[in-house]
C-alpha positions in Angstrom: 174.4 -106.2 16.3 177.4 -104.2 17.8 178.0 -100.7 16.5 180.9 -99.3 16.7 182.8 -95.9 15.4 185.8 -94.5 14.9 185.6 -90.9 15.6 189.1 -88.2 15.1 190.4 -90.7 12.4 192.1 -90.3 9.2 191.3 -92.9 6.6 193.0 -93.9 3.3 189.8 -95.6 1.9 191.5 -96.9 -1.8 187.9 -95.5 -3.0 188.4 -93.8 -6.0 185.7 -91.0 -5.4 186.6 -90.2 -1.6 190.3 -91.5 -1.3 191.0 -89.7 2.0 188.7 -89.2 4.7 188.8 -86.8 7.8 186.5 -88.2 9.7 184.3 -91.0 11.3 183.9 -94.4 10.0 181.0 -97.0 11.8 180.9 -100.9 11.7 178.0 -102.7 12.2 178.2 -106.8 12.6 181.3 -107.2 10.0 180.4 -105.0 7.6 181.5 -100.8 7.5 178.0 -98.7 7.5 179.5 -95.4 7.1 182.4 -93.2 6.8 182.5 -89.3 6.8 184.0 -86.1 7.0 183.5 -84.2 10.8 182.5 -86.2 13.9 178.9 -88.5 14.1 175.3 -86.6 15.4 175.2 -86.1 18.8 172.2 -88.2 19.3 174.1 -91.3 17.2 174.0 -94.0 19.9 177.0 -96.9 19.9 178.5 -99.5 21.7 181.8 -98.8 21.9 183.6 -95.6 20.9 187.4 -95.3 19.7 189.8 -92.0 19.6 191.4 -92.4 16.3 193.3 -89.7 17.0 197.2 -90.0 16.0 196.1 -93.2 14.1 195.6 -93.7 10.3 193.5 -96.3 9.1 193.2 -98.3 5.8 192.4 -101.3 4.0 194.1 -104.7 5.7 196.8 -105.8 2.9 195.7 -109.0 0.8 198.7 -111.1 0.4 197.9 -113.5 -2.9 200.4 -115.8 -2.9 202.6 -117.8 -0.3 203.1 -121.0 1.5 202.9 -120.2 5.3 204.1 -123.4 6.4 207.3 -122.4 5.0 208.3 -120.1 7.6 209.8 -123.1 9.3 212.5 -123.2 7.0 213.1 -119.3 7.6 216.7 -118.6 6.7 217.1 -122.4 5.8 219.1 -121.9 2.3 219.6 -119.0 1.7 221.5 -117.0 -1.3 220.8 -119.9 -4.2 219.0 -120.0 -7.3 215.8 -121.0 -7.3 215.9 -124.8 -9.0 218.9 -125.7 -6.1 217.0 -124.3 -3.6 213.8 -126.0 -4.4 215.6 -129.4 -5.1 218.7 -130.1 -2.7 217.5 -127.5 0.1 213.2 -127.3 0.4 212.1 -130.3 -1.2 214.2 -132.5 0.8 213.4 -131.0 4.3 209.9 -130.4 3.0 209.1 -134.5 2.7 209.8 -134.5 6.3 206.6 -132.1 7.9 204.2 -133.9 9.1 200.4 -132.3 9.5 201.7 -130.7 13.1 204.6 -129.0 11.4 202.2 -127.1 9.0 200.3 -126.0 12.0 203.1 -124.8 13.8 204.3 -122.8 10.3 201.4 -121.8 9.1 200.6 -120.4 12.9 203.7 -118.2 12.8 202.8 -116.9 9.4 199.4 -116.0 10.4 200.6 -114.4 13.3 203.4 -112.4 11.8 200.8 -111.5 8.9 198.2 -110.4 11.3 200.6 -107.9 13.5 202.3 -106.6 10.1 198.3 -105.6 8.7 197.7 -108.6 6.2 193.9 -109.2 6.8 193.8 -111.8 3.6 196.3 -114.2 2.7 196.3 -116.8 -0.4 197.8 -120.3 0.8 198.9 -123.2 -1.6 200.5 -126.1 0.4 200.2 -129.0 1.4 198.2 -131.0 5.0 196.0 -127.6 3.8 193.2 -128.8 6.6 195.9 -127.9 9.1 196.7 -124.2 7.3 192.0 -123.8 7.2 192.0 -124.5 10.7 195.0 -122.0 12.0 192.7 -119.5 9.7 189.5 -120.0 11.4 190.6 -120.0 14.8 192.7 -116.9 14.1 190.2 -114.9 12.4 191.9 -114.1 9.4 190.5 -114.0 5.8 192.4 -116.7 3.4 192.2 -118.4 -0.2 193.7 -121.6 0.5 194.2 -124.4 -1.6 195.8 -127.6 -1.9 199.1 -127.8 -4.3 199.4 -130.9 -6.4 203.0 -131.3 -7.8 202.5 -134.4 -10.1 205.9 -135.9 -10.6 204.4 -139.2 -9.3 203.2 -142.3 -10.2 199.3 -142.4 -11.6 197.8 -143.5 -8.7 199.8 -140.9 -6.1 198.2 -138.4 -8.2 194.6 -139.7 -8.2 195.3 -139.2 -4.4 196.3 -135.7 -4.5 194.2 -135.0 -6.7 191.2 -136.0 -4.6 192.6 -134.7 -1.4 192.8 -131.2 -3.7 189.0 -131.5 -4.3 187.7 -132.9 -1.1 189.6 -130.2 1.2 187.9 -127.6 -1.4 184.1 -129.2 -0.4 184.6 -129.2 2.4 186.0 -126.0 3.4 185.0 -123.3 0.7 182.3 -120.8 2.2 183.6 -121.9 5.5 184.5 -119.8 8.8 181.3 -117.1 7.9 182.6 -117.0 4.3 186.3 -116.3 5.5 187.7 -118.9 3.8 187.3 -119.5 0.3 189.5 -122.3 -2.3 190.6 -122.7 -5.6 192.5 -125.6 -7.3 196.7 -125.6 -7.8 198.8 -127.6 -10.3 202.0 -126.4 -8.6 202.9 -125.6 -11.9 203.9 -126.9 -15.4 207.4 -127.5 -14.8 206.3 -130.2 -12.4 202.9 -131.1 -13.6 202.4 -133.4 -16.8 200.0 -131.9 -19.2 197.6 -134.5 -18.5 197.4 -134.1 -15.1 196.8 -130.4 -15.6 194.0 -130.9 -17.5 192.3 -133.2 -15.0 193.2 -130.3 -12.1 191.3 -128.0 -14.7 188.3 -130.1 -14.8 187.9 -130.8 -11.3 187.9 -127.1 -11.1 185.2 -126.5 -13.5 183.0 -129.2 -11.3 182.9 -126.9 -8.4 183.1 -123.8 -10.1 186.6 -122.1 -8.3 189.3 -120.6 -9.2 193.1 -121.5 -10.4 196.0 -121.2 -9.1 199.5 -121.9 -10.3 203.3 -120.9 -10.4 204.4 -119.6 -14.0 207.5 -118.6 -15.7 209.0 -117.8 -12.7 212.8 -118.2 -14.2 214.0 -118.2 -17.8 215.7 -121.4 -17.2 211.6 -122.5 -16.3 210.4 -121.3 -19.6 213.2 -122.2 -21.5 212.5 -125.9 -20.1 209.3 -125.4 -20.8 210.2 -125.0 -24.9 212.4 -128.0 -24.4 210.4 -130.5 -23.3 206.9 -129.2 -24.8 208.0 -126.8 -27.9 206.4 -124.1 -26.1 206.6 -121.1 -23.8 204.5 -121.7 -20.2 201.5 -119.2 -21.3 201.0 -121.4 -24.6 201.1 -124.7 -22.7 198.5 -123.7 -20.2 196.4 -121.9 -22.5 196.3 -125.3 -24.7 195.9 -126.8 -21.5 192.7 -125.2 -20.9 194.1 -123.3 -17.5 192.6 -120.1 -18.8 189.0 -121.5 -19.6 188.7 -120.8 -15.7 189.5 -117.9 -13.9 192.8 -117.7 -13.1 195.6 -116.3 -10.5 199.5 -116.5 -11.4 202.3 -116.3 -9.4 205.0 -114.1 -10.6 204.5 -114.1 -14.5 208.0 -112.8 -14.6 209.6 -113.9 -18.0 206.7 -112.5 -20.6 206.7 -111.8 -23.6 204.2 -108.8 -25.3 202.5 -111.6 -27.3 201.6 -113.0 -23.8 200.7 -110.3 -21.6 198.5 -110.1 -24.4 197.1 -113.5 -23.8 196.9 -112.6 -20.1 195.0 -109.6 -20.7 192.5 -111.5 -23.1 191.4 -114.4 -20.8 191.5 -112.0 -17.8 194.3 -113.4 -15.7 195.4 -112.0 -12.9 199.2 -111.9 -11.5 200.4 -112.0 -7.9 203.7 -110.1 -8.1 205.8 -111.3 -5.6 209.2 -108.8 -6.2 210.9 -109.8 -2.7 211.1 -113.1 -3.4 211.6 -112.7 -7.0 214.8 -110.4 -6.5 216.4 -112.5 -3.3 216.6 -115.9 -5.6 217.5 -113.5 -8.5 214.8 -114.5 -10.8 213.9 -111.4 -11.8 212.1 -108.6 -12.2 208.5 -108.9 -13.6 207.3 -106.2 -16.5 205.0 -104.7 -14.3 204.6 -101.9 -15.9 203.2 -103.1 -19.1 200.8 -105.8 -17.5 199.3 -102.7 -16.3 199.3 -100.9 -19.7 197.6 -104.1 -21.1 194.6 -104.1 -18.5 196.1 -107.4 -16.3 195.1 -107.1 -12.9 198.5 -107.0 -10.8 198.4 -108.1 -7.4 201.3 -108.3 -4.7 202.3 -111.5 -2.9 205.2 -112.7 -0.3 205.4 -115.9 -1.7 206.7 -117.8 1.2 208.6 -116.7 4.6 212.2 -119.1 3.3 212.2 -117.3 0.1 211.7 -113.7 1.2 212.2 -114.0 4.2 209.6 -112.2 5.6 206.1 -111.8 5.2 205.6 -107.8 5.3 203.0 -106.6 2.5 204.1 -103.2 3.1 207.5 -104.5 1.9 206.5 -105.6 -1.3 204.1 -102.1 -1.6 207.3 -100.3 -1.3 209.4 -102.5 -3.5 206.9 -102.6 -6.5 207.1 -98.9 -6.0 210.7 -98.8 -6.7 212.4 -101.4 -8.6 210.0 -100.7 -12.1 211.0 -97.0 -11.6 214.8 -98.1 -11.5 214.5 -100.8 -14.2 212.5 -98.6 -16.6 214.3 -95.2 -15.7 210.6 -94.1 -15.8 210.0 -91.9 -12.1 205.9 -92.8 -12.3 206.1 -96.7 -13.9 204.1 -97.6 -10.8 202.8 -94.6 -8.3 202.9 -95.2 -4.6 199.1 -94.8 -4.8 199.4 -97.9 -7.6 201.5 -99.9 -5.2 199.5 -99.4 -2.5 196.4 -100.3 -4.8 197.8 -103.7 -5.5 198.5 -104.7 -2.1 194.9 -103.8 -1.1 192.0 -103.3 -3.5 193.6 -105.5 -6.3 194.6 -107.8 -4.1 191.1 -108.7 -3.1 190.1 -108.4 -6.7 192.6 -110.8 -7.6 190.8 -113.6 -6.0 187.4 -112.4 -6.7 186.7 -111.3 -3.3 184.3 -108.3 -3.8 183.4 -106.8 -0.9 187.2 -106.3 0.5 189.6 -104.1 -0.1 188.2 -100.8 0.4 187.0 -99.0 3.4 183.3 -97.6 2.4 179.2 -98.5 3.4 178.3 -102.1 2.6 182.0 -103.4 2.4 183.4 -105.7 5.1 185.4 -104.3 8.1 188.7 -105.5 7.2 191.1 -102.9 8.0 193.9 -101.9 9.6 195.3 -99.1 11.9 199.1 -97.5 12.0 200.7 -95.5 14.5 201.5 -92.2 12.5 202.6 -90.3 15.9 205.8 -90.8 14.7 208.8 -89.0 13.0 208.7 -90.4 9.5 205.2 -89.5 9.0 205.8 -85.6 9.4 205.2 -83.5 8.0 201.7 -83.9 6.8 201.6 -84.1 3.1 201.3 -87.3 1.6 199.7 -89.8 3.7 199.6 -92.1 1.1 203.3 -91.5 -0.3 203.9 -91.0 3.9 202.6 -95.0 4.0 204.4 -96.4 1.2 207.9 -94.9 1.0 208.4 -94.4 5.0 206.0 -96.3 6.9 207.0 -99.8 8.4 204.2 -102.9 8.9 206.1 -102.6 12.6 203.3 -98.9 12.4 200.2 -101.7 12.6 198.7 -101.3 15.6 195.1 -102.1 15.3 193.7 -105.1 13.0 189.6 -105.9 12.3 189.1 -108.7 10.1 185.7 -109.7 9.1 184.2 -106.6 12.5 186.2 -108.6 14.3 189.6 -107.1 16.6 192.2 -109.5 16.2 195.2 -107.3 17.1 194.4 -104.2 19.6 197.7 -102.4 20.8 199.8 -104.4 18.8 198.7 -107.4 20.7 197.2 -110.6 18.9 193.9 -111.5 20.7 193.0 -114.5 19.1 196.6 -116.6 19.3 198.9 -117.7 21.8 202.0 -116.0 20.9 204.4 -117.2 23.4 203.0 -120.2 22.6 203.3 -120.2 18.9 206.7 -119.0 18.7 207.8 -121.8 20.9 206.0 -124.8 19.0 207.9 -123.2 15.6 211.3 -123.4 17.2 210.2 -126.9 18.5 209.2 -127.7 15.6 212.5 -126.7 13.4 214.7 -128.5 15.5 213.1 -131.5 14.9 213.4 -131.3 11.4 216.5 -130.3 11.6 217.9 -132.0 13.9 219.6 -129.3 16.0 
């Protein structure tokens, strides 16, 4: 089994008992052995050696919620609130890819995510065995699962609905355990109750996850009174959605009553602020999901909603926009944000060993050129990361022991290659 260190490096570990490290850090086979202040024993033998001087490494980010195929339609619609831009501008264009489209999107997400640090991503789409297969041959860790909107006849959603389970068998534990699944009504505003509950079901038969949009817009949750006579967290807590665990993206129209609820059944919430503030849905409270012990994650969404797919983004944004809603300077720290795009991250889909950088956890982490101007002086490295770094810093990325980007060069895709089929790809859809 390789060994390999990292000696002259600077480490932001996310471990609460040795946050910074000055030091050396080891991988053996995929997992991190040790990390330490000072430089290994002389007589500590290796097979490969790095400098990691001038480099600071850290946890990959863990993106929990997007659709990668998405970045297709890049810049496709812009500036519209979200109902018009889901029904006359994505949905339309979105009936159209086929299973090569997907590839082609998903492989331009993955590869931007990759170069811009993101060693985990959570996918909900559609052709998912397309999205699994970019993510094995890539290397990159992802929770992927097939979205079932159910405004369809009965028989269209038995279909989905057993495409949904049958890509779970047959890839969750795949790839050496990179890829894992859950189960995705799209969400309540275009899933019949019924149908949810049969999602929910089929997820308690194979024991995974859930994962769903909710009250994502007030017009969403005030549609949701309408045609139910209750709020979204009601409906799918009636629904039996929480009787398993479960992921949310956005959560940003709550009430206290319901972060309550939340906090109860142990949900978790993929904060997704880019995306959230560019189709002006709002700004999620944040700062008292944290206060009520929900576990906040950070999340993209997808690349023709934010537009990009930069976790260190969305660190920096959750970083700023409670502290200018609230007025409160420390309603979520730099060390919080960065938390959430890491640690939590993996936490929020119930990945254990990932997330931090310490003996026994796998080597998922990421390295950024710091030989530059805005991270000097020394002080911070951690407020250095989140308030001036860039994702364009990532130089390095190990995903599973694994180099995948070296020099900020993706070894394990065709980048000329994938950029070209994308382009290719949008034209035909398009037309142009």
């Amino acid at each position: 089994m390789k060994r390999t260190v990292i000696t002259n490096g600077l480490f932001i570990t996310m471990d609460e008992h040795k946050p910074l490290v000055k030091g050396y850090m080891v991988v053996e086979g995929s997992r991190i052995v040790a990390i330490e202040e000072g430089a290994p024993e002389p007589a500590a033998v290796f097979d490969e050696t790095i400098d990691g001087s001038g480099k600071l490494y850290m946890p990959g980010f863990v993106n929990t919620h997007g659709h990668a195929a998405m970045s297709l339609l890049r810049g496709y619609g812009d500036d519209l609130a979200l109902q018009v831009w889901l029904q006359e501008k994505m949905w339309p264009m979105e009936a159209k890819f086929t299973a090569a489209d997907v590839r082609a999107g998903t492989s331009l997400s993955v590869l931007e995510m990759l170069k811009g640090g993101t060693t985990t991503f959570v996918d909900m789409y559609d052709h998912m065995n397309q999205v699994a297969e970019v993510s094995r041959d890539s290397g990159i860790r992802a929770c992927l699962t097939r979205g079932v909107i159910g405004l369809c006849p009965r028989d269209v959603q038995d279909a989905k609905l057993a495409e949904a389970v049958q890509f779970a068998r047959d890839w969750h534990g795949q790839a050496d355990g990179r890829i894992t699944a859950m189960m995705s009504p799209h969400g309540p505003y275009t899933c019949p109750p019924d149908y949810i509950e049969r999602i929910v079901q089929a997820a308690h038969d194979l024991n995974l996850p859930l994962h769903t949009h909710m009250s994502e817009t007030a017009r969403e949750v005030q549609d949701n009174v309408d045609q139910y006579g209750v709020r979204p967290v009601e409906h799918l807590e009636k629904l039996g959605v929480f009787s398993r665990p479960t992921l949310l993206a956005h959560g940003v129209h709550l009430t206290d009553e319901e972060i309550a609820v939340l906090s109860k059944y142990d949900v978790r919430i993929s904060h997704n602020p880019g995306s959230n503030l560019k189709l002006a849905s709002g700004v999620a409270r944040v700062p008292e999901l944290l206060k009520a012990g929900v576990l906040v994650s950070l999340g993209t969404d997808g690349a023709a909603s934010n537009n990009n797919l930069d976790m260190l983004e969305e660190i920096r944004l959750a970083a700023l926009i409670h502290k200018g809603v609230s007025g409160d300077p420390v309603a979520v720290s730099a060390a919080e944000a960065l938390r959430m795009g890491t640690f939590d991250g993996a936490r929020s889909i119930w990945l254990e060993d990932v997330g931090t950088l310490a003996p026994g956890m796998k080597a998922d982490f990421i390295a950024l050129d710091i030989d530059q101007p805005h991270y000097y002086p020394r002080t911070s490295m951690i407020s250095h990361v989140v308030y001036s770094g860039s994702s364009r810093d990532v130089v390095d990325v190990c995903v599973d022991g694994r180099w995948v980007v070296r020099g900020g060069e993706c070894l394990t895709m065709d980048e000329e290659r994938v950029l070209f089929e994308a382009q290719q790809a949008f034209e035909r859809l398009t037309g142009v």
